[in-house]
C-alpha positions in Angstrom: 66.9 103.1 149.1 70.5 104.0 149.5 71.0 107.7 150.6 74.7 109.3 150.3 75.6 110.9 153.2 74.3 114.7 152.4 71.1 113.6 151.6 70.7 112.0 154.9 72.4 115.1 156.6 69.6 117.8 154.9 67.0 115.3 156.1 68.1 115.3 159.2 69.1 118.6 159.4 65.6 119.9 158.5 63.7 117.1 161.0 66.0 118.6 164.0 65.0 122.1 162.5 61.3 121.6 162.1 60.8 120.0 165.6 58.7 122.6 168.1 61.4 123.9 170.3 62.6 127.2 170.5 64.4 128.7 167.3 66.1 131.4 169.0 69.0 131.0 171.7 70.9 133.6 173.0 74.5 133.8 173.3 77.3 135.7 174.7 80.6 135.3 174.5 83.6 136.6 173.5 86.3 134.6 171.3 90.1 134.8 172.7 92.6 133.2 171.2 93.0 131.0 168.0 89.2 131.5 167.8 89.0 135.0 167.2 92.2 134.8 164.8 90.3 132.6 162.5 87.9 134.9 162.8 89.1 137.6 162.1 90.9 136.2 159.3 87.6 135.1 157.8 86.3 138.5 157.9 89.4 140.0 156.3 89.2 137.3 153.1 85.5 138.3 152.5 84.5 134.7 153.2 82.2 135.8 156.4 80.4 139.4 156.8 80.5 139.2 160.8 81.5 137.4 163.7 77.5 136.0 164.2 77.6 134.8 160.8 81.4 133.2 161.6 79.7 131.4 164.5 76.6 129.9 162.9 78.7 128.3 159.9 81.0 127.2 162.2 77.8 125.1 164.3 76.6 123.8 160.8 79.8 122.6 160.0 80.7 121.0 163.2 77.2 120.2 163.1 77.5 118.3 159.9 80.3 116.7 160.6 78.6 115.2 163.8 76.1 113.6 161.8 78.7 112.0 159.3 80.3 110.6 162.2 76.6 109.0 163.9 76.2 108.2 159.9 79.4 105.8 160.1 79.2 104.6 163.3 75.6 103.5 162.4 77.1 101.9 159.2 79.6 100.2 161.1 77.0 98.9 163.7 75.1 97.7 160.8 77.6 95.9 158.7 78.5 94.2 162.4 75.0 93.0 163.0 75.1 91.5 159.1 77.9 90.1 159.9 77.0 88.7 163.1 74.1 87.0 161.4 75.7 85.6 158.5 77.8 84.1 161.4 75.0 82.7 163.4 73.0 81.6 160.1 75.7 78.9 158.8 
């Protein structure tokens, strides 16, 4: 079965989420800088309603990204063992 990468990162995604650890962490901090520019600039295009709701699409998206990266190291360690073996096998 040959999952695309956004398949994989929603079923990961929701095994990480479904584990039993806490689902609540709090957080305090305040954003200086280039941070809270992009914040605020969010905020003023409409495309986020706060600065929590800034910060938590922010950790998905990093978050996804993070997995497509394990995802093609993975696939790069996996092509390399194939490889290997195709090596050893002739």
């Amino acid at each position: 079965m040959d999952l695309d990468g956004s398949v994989l990162c929603c079923i990961i995604r929701c095994i990480v989420l479904n584990l039993e650890k806490p689902e609540k962490v709090y957080l305090k901090c305040t954003p200086k800088g280039d941070p809270a520019l992009i914040i605020l600039e969010l905020k003023e295009r409409g495309i986020v309603g706060s600065v929590r709701e800034a910060v938590v699409q922010g950790l998905f998206a990093f978050y996804e990204k993070i997995l497509e990266r394990d995802l093609r190291r993975a696939q790069v360690a996996s092509a390399r063992r194939i490889a290997e073996e195709a090596r050893l096998d002739r």
